[in-house]
KOLTOR-380077 format. One record per residue (C-alpha): residue number from 1; residue in three letters; chain; x, y, z. Coordinates in Angstrom, 3 decimals. Each point is the difference from the previous one (the first is absolute). Layout:
BEGIN
(NUM ALA A (X Y Z))
...
This chain:
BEGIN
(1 UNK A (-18.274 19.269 -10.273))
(2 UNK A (0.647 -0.046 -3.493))
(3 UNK A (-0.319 3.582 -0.298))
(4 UNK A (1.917 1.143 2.425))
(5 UNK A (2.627 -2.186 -0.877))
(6 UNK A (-0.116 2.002 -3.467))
(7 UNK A (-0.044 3.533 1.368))
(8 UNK A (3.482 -1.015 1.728))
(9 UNK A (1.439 -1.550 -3.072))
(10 UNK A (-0.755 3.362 -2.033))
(11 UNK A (0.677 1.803 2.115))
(12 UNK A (3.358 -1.514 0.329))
(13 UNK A (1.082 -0.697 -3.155))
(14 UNK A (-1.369 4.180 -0.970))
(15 UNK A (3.023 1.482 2.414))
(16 UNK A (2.765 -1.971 -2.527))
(17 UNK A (0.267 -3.788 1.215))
(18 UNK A (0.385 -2.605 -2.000))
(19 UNK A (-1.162 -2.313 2.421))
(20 UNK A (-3.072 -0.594 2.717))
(21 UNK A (-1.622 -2.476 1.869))
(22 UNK A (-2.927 -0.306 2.477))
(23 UNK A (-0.746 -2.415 2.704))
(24 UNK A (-3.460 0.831 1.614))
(25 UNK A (-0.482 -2.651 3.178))
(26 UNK A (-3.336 -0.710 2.426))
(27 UNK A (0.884 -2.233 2.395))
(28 UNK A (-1.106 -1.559 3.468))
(29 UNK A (1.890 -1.939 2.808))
(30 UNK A (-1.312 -1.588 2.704))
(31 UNK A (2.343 -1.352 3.043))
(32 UNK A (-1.000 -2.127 2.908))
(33 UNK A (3.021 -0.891 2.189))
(34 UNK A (-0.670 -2.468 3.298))
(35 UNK A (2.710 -0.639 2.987))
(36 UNK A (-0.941 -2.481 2.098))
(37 UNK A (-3.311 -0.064 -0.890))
(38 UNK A (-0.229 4.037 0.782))
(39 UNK A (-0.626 2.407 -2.403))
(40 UNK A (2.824 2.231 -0.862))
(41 UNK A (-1.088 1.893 -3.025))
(42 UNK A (-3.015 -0.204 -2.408))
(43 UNK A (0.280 2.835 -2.974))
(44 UNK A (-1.637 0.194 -3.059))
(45 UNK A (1.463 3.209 -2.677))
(46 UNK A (-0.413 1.122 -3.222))
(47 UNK A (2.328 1.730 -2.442))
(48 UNK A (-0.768 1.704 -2.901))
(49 UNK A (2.449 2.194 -2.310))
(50 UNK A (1.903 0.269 -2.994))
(51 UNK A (3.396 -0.130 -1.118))
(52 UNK A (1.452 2.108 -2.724))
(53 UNK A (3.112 -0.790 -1.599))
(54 UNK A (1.657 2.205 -2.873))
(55 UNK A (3.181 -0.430 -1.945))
(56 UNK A (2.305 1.797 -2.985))
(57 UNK A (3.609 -0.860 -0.694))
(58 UNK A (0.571 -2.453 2.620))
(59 UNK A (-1.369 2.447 2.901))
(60 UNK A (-2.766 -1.387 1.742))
(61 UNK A (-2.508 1.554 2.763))
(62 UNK A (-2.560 -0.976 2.127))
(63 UNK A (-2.805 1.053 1.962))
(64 UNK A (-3.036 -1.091 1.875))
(65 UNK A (-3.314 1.970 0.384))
(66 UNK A (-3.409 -1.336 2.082))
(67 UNK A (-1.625 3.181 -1.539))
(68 UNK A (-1.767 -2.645 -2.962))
(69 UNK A (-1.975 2.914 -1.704))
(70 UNK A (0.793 1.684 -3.528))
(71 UNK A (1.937 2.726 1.115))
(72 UNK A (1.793 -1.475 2.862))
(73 UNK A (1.620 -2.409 -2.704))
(74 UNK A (0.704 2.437 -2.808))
(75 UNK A (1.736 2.147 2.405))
(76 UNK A (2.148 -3.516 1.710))
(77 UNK A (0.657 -1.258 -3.474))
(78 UNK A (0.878 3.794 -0.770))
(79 UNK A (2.637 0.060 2.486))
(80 UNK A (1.335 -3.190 0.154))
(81 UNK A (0.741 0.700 -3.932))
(82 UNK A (1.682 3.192 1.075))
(83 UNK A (2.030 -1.631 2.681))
(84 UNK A (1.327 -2.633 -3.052))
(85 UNK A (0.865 2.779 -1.946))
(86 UNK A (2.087 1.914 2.493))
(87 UNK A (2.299 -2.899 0.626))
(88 UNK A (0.442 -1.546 -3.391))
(89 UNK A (3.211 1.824 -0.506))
(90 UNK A (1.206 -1.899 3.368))
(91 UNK A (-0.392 -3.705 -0.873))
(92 UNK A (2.901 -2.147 -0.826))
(93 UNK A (-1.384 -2.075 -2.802))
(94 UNK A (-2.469 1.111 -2.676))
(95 UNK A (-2.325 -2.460 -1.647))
(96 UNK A (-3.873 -0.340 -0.590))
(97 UNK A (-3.086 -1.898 1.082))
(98 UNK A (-1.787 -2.115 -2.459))
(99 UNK A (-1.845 -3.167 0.285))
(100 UNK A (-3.060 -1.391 -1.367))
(101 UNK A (-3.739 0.621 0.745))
(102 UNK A (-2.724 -1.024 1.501))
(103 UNK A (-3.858 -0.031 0.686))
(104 UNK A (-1.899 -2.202 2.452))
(105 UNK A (-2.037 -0.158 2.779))
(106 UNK A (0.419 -2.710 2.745))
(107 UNK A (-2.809 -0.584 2.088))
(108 UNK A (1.262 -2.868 2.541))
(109 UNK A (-3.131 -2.470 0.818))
(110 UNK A (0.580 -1.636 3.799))
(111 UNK A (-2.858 -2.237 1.946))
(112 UNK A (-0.372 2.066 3.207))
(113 UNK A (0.853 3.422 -0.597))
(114 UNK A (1.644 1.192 3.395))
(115 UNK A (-2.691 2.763 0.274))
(116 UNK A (-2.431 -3.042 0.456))
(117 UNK A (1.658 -1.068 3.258))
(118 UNK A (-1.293 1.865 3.097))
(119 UNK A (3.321 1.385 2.576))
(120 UNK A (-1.365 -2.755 2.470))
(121 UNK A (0.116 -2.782 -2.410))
(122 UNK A (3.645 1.096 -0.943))
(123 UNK A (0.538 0.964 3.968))
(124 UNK A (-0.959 -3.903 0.917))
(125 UNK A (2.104 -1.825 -2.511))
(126 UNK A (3.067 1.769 1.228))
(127 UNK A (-1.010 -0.979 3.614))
(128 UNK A (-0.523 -3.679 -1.167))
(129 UNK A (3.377 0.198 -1.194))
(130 UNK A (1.611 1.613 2.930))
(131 UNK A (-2.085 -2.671 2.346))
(132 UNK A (0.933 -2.868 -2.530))
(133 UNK A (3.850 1.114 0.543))
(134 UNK A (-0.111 0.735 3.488))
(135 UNK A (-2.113 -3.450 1.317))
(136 UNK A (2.223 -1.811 -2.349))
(137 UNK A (2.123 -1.209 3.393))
(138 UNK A (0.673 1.602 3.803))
(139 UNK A (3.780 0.999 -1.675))
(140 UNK A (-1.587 2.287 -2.406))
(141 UNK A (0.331 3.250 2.320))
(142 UNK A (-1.031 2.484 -2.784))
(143 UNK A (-1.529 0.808 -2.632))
(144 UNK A (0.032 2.480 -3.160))
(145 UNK A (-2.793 0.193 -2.711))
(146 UNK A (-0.077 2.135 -3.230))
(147 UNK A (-2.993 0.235 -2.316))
(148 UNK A (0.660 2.877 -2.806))
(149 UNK A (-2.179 0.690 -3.404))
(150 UNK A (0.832 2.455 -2.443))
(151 UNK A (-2.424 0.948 -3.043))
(152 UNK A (0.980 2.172 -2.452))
(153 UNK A (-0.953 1.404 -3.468))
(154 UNK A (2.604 2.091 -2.012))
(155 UNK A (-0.091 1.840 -3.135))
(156 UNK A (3.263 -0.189 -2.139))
(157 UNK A (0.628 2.759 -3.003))
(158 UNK A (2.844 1.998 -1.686))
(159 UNK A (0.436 1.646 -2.771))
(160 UNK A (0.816 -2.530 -2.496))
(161 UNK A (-3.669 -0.867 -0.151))
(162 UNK A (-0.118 -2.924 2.903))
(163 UNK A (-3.037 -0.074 2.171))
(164 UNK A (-0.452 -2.786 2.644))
(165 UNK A (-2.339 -0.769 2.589))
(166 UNK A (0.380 -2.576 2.416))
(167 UNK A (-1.271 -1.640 3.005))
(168 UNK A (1.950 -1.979 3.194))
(169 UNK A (-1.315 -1.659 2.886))
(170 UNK A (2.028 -1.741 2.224))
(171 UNK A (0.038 -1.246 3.686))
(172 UNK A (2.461 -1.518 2.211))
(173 UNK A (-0.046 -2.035 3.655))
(174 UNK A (2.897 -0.455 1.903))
(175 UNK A (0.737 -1.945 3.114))
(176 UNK A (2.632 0.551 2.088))
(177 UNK A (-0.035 -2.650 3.372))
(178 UNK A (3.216 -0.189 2.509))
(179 UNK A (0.287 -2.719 2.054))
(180 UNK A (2.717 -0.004 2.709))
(181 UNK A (1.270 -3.310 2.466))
(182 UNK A (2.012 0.827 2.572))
(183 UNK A (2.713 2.474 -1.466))
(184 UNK A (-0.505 -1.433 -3.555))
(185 UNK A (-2.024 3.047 -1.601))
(186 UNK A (-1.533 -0.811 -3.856))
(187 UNK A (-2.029 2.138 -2.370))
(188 UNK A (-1.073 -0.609 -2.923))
(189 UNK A (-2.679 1.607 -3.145))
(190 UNK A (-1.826 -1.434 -2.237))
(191 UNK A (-1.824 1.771 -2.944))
(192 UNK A (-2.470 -0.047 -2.724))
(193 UNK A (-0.827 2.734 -2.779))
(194 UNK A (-1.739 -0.453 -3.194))
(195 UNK A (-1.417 2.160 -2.906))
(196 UNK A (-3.383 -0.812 1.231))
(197 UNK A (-3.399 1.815 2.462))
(198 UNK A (-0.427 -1.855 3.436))
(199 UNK A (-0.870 -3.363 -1.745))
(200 UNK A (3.691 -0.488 0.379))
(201 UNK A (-0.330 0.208 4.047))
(202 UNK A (-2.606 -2.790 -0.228))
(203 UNK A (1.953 -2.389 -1.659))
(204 UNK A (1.916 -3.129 2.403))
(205 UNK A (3.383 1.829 -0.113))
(206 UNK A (-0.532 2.957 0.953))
(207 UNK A (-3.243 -1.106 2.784))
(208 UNK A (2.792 -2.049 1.674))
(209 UNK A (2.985 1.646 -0.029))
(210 UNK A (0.383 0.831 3.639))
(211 UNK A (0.303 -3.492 0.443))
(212 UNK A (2.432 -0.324 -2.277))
(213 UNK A (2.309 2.707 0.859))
(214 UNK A (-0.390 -1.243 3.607))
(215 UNK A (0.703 -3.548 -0.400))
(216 UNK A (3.592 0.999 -1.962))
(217 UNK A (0.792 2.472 3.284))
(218 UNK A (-0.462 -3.015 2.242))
(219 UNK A (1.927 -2.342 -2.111))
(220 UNK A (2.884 2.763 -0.218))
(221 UNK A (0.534 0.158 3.845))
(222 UNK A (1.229 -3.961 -0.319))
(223 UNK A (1.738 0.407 -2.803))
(224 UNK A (3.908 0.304 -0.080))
(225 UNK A (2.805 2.800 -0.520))
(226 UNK A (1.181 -0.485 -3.676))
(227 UNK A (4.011 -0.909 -0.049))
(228 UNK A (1.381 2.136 -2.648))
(229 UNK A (2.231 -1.510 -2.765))
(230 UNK A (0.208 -0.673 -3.624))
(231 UNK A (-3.691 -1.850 -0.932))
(232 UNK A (-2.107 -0.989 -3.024))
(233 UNK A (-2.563 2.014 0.248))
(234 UNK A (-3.596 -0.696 -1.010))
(235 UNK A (-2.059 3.048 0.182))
(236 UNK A (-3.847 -0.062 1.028))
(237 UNK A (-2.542 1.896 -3.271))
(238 UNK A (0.090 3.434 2.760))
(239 UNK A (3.346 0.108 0.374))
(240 UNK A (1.143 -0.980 -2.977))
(241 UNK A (-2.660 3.057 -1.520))
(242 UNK A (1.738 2.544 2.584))
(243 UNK A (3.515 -0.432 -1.690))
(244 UNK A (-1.524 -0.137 -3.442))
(245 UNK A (-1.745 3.506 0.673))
(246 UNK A (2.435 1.359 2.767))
(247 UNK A (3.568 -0.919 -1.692))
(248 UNK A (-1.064 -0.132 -3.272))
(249 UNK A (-2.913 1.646 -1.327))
(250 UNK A (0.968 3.048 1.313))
(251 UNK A (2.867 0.310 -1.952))
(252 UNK A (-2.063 -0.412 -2.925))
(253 UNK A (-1.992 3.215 0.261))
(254 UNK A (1.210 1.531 -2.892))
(255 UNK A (0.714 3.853 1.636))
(256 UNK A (3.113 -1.877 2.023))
(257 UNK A (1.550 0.054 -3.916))
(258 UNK A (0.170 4.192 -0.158))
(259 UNK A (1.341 0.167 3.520))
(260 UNK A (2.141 -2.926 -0.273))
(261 UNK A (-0.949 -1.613 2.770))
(262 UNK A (-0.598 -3.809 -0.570))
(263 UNK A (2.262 -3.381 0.011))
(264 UNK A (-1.681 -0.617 -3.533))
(265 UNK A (1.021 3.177 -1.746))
(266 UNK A (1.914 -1.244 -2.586))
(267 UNK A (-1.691 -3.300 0.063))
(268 UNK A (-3.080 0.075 -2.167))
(269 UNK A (-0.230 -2.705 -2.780))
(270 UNK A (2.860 -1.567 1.976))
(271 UNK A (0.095 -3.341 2.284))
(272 UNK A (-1.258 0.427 3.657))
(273 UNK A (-0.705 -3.664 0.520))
(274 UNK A (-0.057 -3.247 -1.027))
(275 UNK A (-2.025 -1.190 -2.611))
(276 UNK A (-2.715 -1.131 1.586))
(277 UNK A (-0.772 3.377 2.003))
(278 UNK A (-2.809 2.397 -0.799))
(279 UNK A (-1.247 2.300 1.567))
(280 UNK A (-3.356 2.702 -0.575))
(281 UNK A (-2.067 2.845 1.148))
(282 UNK A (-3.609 -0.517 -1.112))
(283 UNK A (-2.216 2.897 1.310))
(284 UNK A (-2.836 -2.115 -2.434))
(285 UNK A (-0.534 -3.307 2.300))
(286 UNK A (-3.657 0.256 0.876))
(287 UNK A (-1.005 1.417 3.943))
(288 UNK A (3.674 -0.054 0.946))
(289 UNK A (0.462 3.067 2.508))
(290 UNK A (3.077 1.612 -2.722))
(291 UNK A (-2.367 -0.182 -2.631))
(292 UNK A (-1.296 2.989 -2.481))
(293 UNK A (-1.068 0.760 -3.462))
(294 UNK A (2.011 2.473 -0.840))
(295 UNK A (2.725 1.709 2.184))
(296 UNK A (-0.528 3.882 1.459))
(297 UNK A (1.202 1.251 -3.334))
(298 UNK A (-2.385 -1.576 -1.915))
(299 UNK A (2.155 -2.596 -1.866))
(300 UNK A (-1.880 -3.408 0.069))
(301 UNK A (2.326 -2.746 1.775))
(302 UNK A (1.322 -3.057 -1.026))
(303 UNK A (1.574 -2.670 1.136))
(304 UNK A (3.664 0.733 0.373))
(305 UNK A (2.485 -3.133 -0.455))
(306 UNK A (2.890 1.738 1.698))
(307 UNK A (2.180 -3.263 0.304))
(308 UNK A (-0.681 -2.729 -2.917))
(309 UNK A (1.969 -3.269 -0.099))
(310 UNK A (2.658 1.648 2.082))
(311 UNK A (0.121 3.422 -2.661))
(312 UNK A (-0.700 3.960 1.662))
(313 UNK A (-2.900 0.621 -3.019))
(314 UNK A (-1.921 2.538 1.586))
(315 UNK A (-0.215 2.855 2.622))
(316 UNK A (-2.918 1.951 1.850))
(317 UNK A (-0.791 2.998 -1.600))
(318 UNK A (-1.357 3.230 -0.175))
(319 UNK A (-0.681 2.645 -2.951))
(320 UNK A (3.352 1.681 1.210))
(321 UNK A (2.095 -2.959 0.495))
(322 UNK A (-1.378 -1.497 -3.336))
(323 UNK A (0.887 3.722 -2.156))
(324 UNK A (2.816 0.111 1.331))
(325 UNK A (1.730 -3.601 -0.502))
(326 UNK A (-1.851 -0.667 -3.201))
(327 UNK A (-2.572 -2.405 1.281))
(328 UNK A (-3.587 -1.309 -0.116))
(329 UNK A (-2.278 1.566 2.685))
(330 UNK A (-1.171 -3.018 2.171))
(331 UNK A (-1.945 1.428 2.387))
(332 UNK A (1.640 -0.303 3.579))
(333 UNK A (-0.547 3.366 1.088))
(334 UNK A (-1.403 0.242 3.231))
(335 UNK A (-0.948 2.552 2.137))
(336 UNK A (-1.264 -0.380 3.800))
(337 UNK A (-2.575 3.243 -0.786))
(338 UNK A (-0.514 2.860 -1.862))
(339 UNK A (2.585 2.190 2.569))
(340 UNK A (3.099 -2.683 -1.176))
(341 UNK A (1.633 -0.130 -3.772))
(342 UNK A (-0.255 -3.141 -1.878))
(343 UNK A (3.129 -1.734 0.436))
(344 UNK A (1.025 -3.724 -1.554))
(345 UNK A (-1.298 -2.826 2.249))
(346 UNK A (-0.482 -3.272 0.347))
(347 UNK A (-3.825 -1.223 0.324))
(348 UNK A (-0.083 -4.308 0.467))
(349 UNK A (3.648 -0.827 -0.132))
(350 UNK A (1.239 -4.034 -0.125))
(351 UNK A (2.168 -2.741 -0.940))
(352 UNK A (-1.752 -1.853 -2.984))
(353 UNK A (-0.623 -3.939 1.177))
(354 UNK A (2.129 -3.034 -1.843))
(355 UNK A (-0.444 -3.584 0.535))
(356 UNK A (1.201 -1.206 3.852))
(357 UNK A (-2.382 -1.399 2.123))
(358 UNK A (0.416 1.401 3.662))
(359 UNK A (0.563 -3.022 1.002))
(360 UNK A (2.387 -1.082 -2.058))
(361 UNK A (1.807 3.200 0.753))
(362 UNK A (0.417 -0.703 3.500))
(363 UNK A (0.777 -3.878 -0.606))
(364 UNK A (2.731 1.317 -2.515))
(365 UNK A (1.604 1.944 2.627))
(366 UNK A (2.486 -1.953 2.520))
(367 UNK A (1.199 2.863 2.133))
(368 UNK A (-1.940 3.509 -0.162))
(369 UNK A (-2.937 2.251 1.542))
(370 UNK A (-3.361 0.736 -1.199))
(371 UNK A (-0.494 3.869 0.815))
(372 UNK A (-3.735 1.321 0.152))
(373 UNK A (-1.155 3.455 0.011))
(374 UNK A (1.050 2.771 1.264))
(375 UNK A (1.020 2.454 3.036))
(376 UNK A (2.164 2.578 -1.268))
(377 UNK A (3.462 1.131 -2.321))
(378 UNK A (1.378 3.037 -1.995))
(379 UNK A (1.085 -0.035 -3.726))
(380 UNK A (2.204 1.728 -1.865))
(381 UNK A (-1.002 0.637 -3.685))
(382 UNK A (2.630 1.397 -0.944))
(383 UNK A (2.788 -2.828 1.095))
(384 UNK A (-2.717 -2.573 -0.056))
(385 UNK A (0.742 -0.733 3.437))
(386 UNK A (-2.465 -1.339 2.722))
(387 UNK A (-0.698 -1.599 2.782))
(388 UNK A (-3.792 -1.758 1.383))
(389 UNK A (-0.590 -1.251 3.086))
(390 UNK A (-2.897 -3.043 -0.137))
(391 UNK A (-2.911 -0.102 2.270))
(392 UNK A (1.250 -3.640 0.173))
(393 UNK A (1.407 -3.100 -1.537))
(394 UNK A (0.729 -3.756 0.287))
(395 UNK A (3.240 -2.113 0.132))
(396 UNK A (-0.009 -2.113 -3.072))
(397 UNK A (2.558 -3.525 0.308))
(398 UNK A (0.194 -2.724 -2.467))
(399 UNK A (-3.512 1.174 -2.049))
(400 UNK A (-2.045 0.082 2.965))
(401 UNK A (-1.500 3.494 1.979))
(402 UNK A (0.983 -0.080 3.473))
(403 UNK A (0.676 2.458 3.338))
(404 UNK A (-1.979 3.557 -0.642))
(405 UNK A (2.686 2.944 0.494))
(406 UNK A (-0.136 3.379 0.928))
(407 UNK A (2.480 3.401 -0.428))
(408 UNK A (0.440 -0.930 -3.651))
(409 UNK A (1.293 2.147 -2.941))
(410 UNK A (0.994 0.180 -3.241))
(411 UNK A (2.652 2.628 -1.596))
(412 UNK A (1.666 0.003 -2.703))
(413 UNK A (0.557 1.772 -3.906))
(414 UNK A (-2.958 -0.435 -1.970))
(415 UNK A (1.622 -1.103 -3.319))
(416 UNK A (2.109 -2.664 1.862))
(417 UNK A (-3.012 -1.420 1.701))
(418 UNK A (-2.159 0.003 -3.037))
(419 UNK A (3.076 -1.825 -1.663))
(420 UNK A (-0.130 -2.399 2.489))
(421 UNK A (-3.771 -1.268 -0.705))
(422 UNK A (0.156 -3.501 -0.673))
(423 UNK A (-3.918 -1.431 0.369))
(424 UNK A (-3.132 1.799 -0.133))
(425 UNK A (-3.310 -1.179 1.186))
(426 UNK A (-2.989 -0.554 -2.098))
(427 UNK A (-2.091 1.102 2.971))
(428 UNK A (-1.148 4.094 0.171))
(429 UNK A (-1.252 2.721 2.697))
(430 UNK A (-0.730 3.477 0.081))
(431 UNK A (-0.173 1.735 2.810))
(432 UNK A (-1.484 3.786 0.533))
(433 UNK A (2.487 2.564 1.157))
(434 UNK A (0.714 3.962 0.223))
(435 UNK A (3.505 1.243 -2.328))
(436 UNK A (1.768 3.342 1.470))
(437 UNK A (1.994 2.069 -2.572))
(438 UNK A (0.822 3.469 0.469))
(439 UNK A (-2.498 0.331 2.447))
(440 UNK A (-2.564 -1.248 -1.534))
(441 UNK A (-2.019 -3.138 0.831))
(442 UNK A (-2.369 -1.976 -2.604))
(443 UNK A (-1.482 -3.454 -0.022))
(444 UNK A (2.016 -3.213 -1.293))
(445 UNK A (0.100 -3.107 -0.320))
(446 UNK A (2.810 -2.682 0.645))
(447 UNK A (0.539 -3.647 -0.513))
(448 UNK A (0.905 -2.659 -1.932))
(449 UNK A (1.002 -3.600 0.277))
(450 UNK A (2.510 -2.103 2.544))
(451 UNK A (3.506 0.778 -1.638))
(452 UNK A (3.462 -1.681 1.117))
(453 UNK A (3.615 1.636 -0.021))
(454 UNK A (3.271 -1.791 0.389))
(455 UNK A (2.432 0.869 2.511))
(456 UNK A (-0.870 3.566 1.387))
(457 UNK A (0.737 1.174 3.967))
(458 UNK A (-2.565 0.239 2.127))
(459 UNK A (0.014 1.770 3.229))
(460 UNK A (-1.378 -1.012 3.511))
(461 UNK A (2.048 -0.593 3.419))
């Protein structure tokens, strides 16, 4: 690979550009999706291909080729190079790429390699799961199971000298149970996804989670309509992770600065919370699902204190973003494949911890709601506004955890809530996920501990 990765590069930077990089990816996915303990689809696919970017003056172009011999990528670097050229004298800003470089070779080391699993192995432990769920009790009435791998190896090089090789393996169940009494219909999903092979589906988590996804569907159909109103909220490690990446880590990603098009433009080295707040990307915690070596530019990651004792420090960026406001590379460019552009994103995304036990959060709390997980919402980078709905909560009065609700959300500005932190928990969860940007999907992580804010609306009946 490392050959034909040069043959593009020269070729490239031979037609006039100042500027080229090659992504060359070989990767498998294998899918096994149960209903109701039926079959509905069971695919396995490769994909194997490169990317070719090329750049002068601020113009940038990109191509992708499957033709991985000599020629075909001397003539795609060729013309991508070309295509660069020809619309240089278009682009509204002019600047250059730089950034630093790098050599390695990352061969990831897992227990069971995925390949050792036969398709009926992996074809019985998503029944199990889909029979776990679905015996669970006569008001489960059905059932979804998901069971996804990916493997992957990529070659990384450009023309200032960088040349990476990694590796990835990661797999993923989901369960999916709905249970139903009388006209009171609930669903809910449950998840797990590590940087791991299939030793991760043998653990106790992830062998039982059918059961657990079922048993919170059953308690959901007795639980209560949430009355909306003005609350202290106390929000659950999963949800408090989906407003950390969702409201504000996205408006981080440093390519929002160019198009002007985050709540935080103009707040960098300035206050976004109180003292006590931090928060961090780390795309280096060991087997967590957003987890690399080095991003699909090459640039070897870090971990990225965006928020530290309540100061914007840092943001997520790539070898544009980072030429063109002056910054370190920190290598959060992510790509879903070879056929997408690197683009700034997050990887494992969460509130740092503090000192509150969670039970002396909820004791410390006389009239509020503990919100967990999460259903659905929107966000709104660029006014920092949004609005989750939570798979659940429960009533909290005078310090104690009371009547489970239902129909629950949280909206609001993101700077106002963060302002409004008062108590963070010393507890911490990550949870696997799947981060959409510009049509692109790639593997997270989100999380962090049991966090309180004062005096914030809440919305149910």
């Amino acid at each position: 690979m490392e050959d034909l990765a040069q043959a593009a590069l020269d070729a490239a930077i031979k037609t006039g550009v100042t500027f080229a990089d090659v992504r060359i990816e070989n990767s498998t996915t294998t899918i096994i999706e149960l209903n109701d303990g039926i079959t509905r689809q069971s695919m396995a696919s490769r994909m194997k291909g490169a990317g070719i970017r090329a750049f002068i003056d601020g113009a940038w172009a990109f191509a992708q080729t499957t033709n991985l011999t000599p020629d075909g990528m001397r003539t795609t670097g060729e013309s991508v190079a070309k295509l660069a050229i020809a619309t240089q004298e278009k682009v509204a800003e002019r600047f250059t790429i730089d950034g630093p470089v790098f050599e390695d070779k990352v061969i990831l080391n897992v227990k069971k390699p995925f390949e050792s699993v036969s398709i009926d192995e992996k074809m019985q432990f998503v029944k199990m799961i889909d029979d776990q769920a679905r015996d669970f009790d006569e008001r489960i009435v059905s059932t979804r199971t998901i069971y996804g791998e990916l493997t992957s190896e990529l070659l990384i090089a450009n023309s200032l000298g960088t040349q990476i090789y990694l590796q990835n393996s990661i797999p993923r169940i989901i369960s999916v149970p709905t249970a139903k009494e009388g006209p009171n219909r609930q669903r809910t999903q449950q998840s797990i996804s590590l940087r791991s092979g299939f030793e991760e589906m043998e653990t106790e988590a992830a062998q039982n989670i059918g059961a657990k996804a079922a048993q919170l569907a059953i308690e959901l159909l007795s639980s209560k309509m949430a009355e909306g109103g003005i609350y202290d909220v106390v929000l659950d490690p999963a949800l408090n992770g989906v407003v950390t990446h969702e409201a504000f880590g996205h408006a981080t990603e440093a390519d929002n600065w160019p198009a002007h098009s985050t709540v935080l433009e103009d707040m960098v080295s300035k206050e976004v919370g109180p003292e006590y707040l931090s928060i961090s990307d780390d795309p280096t915690l060991p087997g967590m699902r957003g987890s690399t070596e080095y991003d699909w530019e090459g640039t070897e990651t870090k971990k990225r204190c965006l928020v530290k004792n309540g100061v914007l420090t840092d943001l997520l960026h790539s070898l544009e973003t980072s030429s063109r406001l002056e910054q370190q590379p920190n290598g959060a460019a992510r790509a879903q494949s070879y056929m997408h552009i690197p683009l700034p994103r997050m990887s494992n995304t969460f509130m740092e911890p503090k000192d509150w036990a969670v039970d002396e959060l909820i004791e410390d709390t006389k009239n509020g709601i503990l919100l967990c997980s999460f259903n659905y919402g929107y966000t709104q980078s660029a006014k920092g506004q949004f609005m989750f709905q939570a798979s659940h909560g429960y009533l909290i009065h005078n310090g104690e955890k009371g009547t489970m609700v239902r129909d629950v959300s949280l909206a609001g500005n993101i700077l106002e809530i963060l302002a409004k932190i008062d108590a963070i928990g010393k507890d911490f969860e990550l949870e696997g996920g799947t981060c959409g940007k510009d049509g692109q999907s790639v593997p997270t992580m989100t999380g962090g501990p049991h966090a309180r804010i004062r005096q914030v609306p809440v919305g149910g009946m």
